[in-house]
ZANU-189638 format. One record per residue (C-alpha): residue number from 1; x, y, z. Coordinates in steps of 0.05 Angstrom, whole numbers, plus 5000, padded with zeros to 4 digits. Example, Ala and Ser with C-alpha at 12.3 -4.5 7.8 and 13.67 -1.06 7.14 Angstrom:
2
> 1	5246	4910	5156
> 2	5273	4979	5143
//
This chain:
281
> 1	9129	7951	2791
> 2	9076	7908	2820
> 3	9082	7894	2896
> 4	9025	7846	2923
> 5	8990	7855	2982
> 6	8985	7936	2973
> 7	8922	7978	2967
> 8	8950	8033	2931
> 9	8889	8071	2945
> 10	8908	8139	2909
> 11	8923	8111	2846
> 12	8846	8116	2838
> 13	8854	8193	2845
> 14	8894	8195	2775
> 15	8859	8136	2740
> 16	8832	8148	2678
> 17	8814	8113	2601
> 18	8754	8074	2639
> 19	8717	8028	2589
> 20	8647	8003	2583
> 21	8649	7939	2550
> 22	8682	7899	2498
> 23	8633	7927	2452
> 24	8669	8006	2454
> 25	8736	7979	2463
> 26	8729	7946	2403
> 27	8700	8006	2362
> 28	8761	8045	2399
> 29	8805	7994	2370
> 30	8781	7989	2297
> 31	8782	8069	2300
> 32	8850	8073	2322
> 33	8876	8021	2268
> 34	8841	8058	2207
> 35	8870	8132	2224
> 36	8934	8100	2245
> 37	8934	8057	2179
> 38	8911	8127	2134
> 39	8971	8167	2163
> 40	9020	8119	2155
> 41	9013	8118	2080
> 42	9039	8195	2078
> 43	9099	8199	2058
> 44	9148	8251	2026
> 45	9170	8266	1964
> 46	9232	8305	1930
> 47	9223	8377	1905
> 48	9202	8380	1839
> 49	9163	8310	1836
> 50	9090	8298	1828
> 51	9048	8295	1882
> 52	9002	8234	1892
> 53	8941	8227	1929
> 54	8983	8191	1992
> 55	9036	8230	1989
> 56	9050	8298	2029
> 57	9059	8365	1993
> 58	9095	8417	2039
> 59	9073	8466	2005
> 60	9000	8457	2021
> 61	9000	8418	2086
> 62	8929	8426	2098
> 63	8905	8403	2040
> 64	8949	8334	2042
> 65	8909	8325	2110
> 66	8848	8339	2083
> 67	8849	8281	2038
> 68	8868	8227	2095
> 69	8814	8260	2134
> 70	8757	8252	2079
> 71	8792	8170	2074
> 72	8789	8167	2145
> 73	8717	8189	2161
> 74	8695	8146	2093
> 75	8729	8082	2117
> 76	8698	8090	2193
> 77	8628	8103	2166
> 78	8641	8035	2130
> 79	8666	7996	2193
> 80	8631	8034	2251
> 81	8563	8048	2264
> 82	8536	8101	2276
> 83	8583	8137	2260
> 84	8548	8197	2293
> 85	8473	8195	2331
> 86	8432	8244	2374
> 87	8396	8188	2413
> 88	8389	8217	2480
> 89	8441	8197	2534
> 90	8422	8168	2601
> 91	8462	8199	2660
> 92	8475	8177	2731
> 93	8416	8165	2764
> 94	8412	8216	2827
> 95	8403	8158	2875
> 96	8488	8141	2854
> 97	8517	8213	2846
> 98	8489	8212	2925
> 99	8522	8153	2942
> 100	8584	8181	2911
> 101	8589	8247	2951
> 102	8577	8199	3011
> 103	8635	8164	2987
> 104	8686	8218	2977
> 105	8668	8246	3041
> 106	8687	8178	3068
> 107	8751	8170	3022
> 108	8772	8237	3049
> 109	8743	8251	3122
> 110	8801	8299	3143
> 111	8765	8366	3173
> 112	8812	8396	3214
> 113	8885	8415	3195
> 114	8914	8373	3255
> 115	8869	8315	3219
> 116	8894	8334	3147
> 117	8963	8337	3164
> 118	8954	8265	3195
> 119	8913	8242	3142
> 120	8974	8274	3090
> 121	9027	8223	3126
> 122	8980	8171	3117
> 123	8960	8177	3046
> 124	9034	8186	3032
> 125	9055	8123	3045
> 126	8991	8103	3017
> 127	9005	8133	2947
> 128	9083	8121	2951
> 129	9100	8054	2985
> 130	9173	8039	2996
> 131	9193	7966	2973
> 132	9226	7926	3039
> 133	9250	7864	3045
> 134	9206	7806	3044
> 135	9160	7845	2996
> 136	9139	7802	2926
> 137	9155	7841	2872
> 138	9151	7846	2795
> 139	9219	7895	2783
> 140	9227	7921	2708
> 141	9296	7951	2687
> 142	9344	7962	2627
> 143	9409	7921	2634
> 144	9465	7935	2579
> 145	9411	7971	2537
> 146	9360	7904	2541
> 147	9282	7919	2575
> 148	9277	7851	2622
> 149	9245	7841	2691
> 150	9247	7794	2751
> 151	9195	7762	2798
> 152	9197	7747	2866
> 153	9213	7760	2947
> 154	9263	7811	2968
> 155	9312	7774	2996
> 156	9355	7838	3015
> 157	9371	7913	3006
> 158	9439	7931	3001
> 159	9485	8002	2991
> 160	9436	8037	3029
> 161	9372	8017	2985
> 162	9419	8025	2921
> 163	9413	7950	2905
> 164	9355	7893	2911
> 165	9359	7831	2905
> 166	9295	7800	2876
> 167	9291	7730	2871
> 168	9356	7704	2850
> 169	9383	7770	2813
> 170	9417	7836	2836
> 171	9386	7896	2813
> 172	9411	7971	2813
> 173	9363	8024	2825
> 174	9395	8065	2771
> 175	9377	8002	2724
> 176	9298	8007	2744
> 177	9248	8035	2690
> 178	9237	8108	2711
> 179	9164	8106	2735
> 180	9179	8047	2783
> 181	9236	8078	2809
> 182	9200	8118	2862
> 183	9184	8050	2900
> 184	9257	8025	2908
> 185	9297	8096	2912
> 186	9289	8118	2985
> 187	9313	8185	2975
> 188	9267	8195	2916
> 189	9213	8161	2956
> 190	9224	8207	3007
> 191	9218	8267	2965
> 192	9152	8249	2932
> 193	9126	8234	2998
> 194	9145	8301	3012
> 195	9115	8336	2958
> 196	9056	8295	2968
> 197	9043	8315	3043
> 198	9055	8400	3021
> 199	9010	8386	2969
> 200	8956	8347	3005
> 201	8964	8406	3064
> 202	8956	8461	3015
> 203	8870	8477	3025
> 204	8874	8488	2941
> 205	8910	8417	2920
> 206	8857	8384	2970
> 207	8801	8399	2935
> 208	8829	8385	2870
> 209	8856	8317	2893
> 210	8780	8305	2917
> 211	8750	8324	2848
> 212	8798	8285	2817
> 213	8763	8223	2861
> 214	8699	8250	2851
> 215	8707	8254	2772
> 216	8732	8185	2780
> 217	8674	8144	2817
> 218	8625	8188	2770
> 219	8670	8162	2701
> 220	8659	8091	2741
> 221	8583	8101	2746
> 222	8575	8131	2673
> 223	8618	8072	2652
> 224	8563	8019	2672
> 225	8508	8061	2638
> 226	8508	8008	2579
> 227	8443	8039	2549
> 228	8485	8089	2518
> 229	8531	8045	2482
> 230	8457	8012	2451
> 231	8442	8082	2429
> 232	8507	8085	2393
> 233	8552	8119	2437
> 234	8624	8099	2452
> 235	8656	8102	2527
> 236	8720	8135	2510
> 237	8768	8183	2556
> 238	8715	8167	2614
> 239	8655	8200	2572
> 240	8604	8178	2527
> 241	8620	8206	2462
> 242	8608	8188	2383
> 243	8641	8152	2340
> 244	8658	8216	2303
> 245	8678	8244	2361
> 246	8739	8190	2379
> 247	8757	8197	2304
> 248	8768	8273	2311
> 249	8815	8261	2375
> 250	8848	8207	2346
> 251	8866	8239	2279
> 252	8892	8307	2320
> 253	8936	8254	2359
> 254	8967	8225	2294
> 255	8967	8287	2261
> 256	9021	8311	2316
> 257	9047	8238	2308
> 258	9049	8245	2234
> 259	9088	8327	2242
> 260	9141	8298	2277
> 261	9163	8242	2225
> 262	9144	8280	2163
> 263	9197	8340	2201
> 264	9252	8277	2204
> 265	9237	8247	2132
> 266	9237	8311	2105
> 267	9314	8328	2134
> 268	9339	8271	2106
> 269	9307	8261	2034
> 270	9338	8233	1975
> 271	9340	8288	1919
> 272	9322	8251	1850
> 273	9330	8190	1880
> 274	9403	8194	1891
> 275	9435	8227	1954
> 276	9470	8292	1938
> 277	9548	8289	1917
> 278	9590	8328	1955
> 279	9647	8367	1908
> 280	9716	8355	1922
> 281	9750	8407	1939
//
């Protein structure tokens, strides 16, 4: 959901995936096609036939992965470089990890618990705004099993908050995609709001929702160090890593990717090429 005219100020807190520059989105990209592209060739085989280089061999699962890894790393030395490098980093100057601090402590000035509990309320409504009417929307829902969305003012809520109508169309709550939800469900609202202001009051939660900022503005700073990308480094998961280093997460990510179908290919494989007859009984 998209409501204009609303800072949603914590949504900063849980930000992540910052990027440099076109430059390491791009390497990201190209990186993510090739180990996507290697692991989509597996594929399984009946008992009893030959195993190819592509093809996966459940009897030595490690082995059919060490292949695509060797391909992988081969075909993004080709395509990326460097494809590792031990050029000295640059790191935020001390000058802007001061200004940060100053920052938080200005995000966050709560001191007291009367202040926190306050500032809880506030950063509630902050974090889970409640659509109303005259608000300009962007609403996304399933209708009849069919993703669509609609645009415009709230002309009015109806069935106590169950139904909006956005623009010229009526749309359930129960209809909404699940992560908007929380905007247009006042009960649910409420409850995250809830949750929210417990967690916010508890002295633990605090200080991890202010490291979580912290971390944030300092992935921000690191992001604008462009030096590092000219050394050879890649901005990726708000650090500045290698290009081996991105290949490695990424092939553990389509590895798990690459479990899961093998586990449903291999349920339903064609013996001999032929499905199995059944006997009559």
């Amino acid at each position: 959901m998209i409501r204009k005219g609303i800072a949603f100020v914590m949504a900063a807190v849980f930000c992540c995936g910052l990027t440099a520059s076109e430059v390491s989105e791009k390497k990201i990209r190209m990186i993510t096609q090739i180990v996507r592209g290697e692991f989509k060739k597996m594929v399984v085989v009946a008992p009893g036939k030959t195993i190819k280089s592509w093809q996966y061999d459940s009897k030595n699962k490690s082995a059919s992965y060490a292949k695509i890894k060797t391909a992988i790393y081969n075909n993004v030395k080709k395509k990326v470089q460097p494809f590792e490098t031990k050029a000295k980093q640059d790191g935020i100057p001390p000058k802007v990890r001061s200004e940060i601090y100053k920052n938080v402590a200005k995000r966050f000035p709560y001191k007291t618990p009367a202040d926190i509990a306050l500032g809880a309320m506030k950063e509630a409504e902050l974090a889970y705004p409640l659509v109303k009417k005259g608000d300009d929307v962007t609403v996304r829902y399933y209708r009849g099993g069919i993703f669509t969305k609609s645009e415009g003012k709230v002309q009015s809520i109806r069935e106590g908050g169950q139904v909006y109508e956005v623009g010229n169309k009526l749309v359930r709550v129960s209809e909404i995609v699940e992560s908007d939800r929380r905007y247009f469900d006042p009960e649910l609202n409420a409850k995250l709001r809830q949750e929210f202001i417990d967690d916010f009051q508890d002295p633990k939660k605090f200080a991890q929702i202010k490291r979580d900022y912290t971390n944030h503005l300092n992935a921000e700073a690191l992001s604008k160090i462009i030096t590092n990308e000219k050394n050879g480094y890649i901005f990726f998961r708000d650090r500045w890593v290698t290009a081996k280093y991105v290949t490695d997460q990424l092939i553990v990510h389509y590895q798990k990717v690459t479990d899961k179908r093998i586990a449903v290919e291999s349920s339903h494989i064609v013996r001999g090429g032929r499905a199995p007859v059944k006997k009559k009984k």
